[in-house]
C-alpha positions as CSV (number, residue, x, y, z in Angstrom):
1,X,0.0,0.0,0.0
2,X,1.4,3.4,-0.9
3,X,1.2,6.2,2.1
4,X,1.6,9.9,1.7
5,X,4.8,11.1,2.5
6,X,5.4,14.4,4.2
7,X,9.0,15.9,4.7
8,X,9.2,17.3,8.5
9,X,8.6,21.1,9.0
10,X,7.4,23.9,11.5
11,X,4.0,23.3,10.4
12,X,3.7,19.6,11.8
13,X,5.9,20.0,14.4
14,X,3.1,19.4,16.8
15,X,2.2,16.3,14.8
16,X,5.3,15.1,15.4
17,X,5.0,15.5,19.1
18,X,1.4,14.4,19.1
19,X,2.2,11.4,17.1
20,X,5.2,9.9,19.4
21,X,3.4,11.0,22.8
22,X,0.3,9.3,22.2
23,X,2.0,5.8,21.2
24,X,2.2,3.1,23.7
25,X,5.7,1.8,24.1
26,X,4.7,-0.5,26.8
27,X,7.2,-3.0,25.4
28,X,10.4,-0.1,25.4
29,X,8.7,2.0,28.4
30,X,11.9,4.5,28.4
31,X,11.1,5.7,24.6
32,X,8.1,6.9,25.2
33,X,10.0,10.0,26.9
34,X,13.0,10.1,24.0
35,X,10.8,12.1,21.1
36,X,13.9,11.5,19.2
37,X,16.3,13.1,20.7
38,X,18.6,10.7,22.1
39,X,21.0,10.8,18.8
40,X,20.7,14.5,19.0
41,X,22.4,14.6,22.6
42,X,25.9,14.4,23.8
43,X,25.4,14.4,27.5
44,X,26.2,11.4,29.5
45,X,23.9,8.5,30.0
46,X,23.1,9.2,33.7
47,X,22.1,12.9,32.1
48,X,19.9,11.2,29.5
49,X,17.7,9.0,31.7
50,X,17.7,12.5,34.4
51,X,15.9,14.4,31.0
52,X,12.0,14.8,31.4
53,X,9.7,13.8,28.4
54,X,8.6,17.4,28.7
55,X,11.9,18.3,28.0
56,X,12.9,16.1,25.0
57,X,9.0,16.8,23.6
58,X,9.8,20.6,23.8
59,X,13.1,20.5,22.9
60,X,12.1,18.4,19.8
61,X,9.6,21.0,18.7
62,X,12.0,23.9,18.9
63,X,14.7,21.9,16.9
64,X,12.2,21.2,14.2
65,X,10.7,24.8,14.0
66,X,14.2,25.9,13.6
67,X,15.0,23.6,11.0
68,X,17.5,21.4,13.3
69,X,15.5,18.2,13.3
70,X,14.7,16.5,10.3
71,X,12.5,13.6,8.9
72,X,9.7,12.1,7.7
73,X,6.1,11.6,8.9
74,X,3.8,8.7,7.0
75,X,0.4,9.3,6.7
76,X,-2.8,7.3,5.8
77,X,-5.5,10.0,4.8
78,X,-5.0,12.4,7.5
79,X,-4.1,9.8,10.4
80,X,-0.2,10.2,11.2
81,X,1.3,6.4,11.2
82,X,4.7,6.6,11.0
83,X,8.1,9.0,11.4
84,X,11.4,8.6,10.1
85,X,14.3,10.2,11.5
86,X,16.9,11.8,8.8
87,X,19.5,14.3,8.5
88,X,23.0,15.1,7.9
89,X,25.1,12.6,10.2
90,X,26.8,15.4,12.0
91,X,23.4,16.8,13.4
92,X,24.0,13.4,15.6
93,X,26.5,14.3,18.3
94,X,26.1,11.0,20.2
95,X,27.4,9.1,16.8
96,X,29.6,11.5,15.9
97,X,33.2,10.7,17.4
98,X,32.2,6.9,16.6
99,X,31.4,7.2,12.2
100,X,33.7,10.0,11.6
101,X,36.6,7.7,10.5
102,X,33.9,6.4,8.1
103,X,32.3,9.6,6.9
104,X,36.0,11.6,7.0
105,X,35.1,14.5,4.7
106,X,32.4,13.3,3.0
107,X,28.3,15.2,3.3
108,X,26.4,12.4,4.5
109,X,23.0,11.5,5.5
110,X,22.1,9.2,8.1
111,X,18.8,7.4,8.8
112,X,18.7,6.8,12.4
113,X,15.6,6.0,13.8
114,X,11.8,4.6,12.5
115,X,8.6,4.8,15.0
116,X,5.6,3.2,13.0
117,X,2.4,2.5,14.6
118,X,1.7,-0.7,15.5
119,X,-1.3,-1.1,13.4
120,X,0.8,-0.7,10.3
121,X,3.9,-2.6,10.7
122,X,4.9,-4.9,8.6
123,X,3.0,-2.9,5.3
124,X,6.2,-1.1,3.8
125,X,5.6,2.5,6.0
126,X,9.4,2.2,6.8
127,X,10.5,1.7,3.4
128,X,8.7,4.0,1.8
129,X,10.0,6.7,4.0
130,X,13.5,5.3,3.8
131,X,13.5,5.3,0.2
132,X,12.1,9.2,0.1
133,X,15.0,9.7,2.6
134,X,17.5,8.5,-0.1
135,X,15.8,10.8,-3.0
136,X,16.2,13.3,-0.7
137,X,19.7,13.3,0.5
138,X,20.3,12.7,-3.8
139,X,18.7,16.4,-4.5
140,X,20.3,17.6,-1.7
141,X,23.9,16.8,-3.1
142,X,24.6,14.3,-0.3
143,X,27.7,12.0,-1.2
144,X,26.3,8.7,0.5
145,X,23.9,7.5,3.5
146,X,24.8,5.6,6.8
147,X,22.6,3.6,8.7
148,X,23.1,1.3,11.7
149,X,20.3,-1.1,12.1
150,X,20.6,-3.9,15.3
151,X,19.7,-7.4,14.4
152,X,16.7,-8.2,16.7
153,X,14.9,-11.3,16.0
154,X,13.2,-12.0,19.5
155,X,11.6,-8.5,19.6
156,X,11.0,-7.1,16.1
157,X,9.3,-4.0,17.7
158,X,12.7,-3.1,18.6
159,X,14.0,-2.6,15.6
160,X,13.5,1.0,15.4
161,X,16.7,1.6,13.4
162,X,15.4,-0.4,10.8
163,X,15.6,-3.8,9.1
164,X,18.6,-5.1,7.4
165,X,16.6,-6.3,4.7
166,X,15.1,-3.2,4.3
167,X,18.6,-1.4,3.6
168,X,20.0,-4.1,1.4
169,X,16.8,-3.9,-0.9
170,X,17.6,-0.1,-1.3
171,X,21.4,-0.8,-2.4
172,X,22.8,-0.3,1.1
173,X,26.5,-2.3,1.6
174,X,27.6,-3.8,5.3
175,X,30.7,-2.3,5.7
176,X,31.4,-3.3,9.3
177,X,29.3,-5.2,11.9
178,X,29.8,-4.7,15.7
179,X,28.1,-7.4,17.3
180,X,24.4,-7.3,16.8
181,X,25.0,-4.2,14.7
182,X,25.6,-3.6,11.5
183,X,27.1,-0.3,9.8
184,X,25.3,-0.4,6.8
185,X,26.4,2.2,3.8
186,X,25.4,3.8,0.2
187,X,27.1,4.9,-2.1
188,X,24.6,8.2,-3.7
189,X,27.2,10.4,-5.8
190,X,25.5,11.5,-9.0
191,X,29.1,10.3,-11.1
192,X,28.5,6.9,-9.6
């Protein structure tokens, strides 16, 4: 089934917000405060878990009004199904000191995180907003994409980071795997 699309802006900031604080993450209880942020952050893990929902919700609007945070929201008519979290890989200043041997000097997008309502998993939401992520970063003169998803086959609705499958499909390469994680890369020059 084909879903609308909608690149992240001011205007559905509050969607955003809306959208992640009414899911239940009853099986990951400490995402339901994250609102995406987590990536975003450099503080210290005793820092993180100390941050308030209210915090990460409003800091999330603020970064997306100002043109900080970026993404995708999936849509069925009008209801808001899924989001897709996507933006130049330095805007991520918890991955930053780990990918930047990888990345060196080149622009690069990364495609971090996918939150897709439970009635709607498994029915190609996340691909279709990874694969407008890709078109994306292309027409945005982006040199290649990263993505890190985590091999999780006793709890698939942990795999927020994405499916392997899903990445190989789109012409992703592993280029390193660190235990139950794979550093997954592709290659999106326009002379390639």
């Amino acid at each position: 089934m084909k879903y609308e699309i909608r690149k992240l802006n001011a205007e559905l900031a509050l969607t955003f917000a809306d959208y992640l604080g009414n899911l239940d993450f009853g099986h990951a209880p400490h995402w339901a405060t994250c609102f995406c942020r987590y990536y975003h952050t450099n503080c210290s893990r005793d820092e993180w878990q100390q941050r308030s929902g209210a915090t990460n919700r409003q800091e999330a609007i603020e970064n997306i009004e100002s043109g900080n945070m970026k993404g995708y929201l999936a849509f069925d008519d009008n209801k808001c199904i899924g989001w897709c979290n996507a933006n130049n890989v330095n805007e991520y200043l918890r991955l930053k000191d780990d990918l930047e041997a990888l990345i060196k000097d080149k622009k690069t997008g990364c495609v971090i995180c996918f939150v897709i309502h439970p009635e709607y998993r498994g029915q190609g939401v996340a691909r279709q907003l990874l694969k407008q992520a890709i078109e994306d970063f292309k027409v945005q003169g982006y040199e290649a994409v990263i993505a890190l998803p985590i091999e999780n086959k006793n709890e698939p609705e942990k795999l927020y980071r994405g499916t392997l499958n899903m990445y190989k499909e789109n012409g992703f390469k592993e280029i390193e795997k660190q235990d139950n994680m794979s550093i997954m890369w592709l290659d999106i020059r326009k002379d390639n």
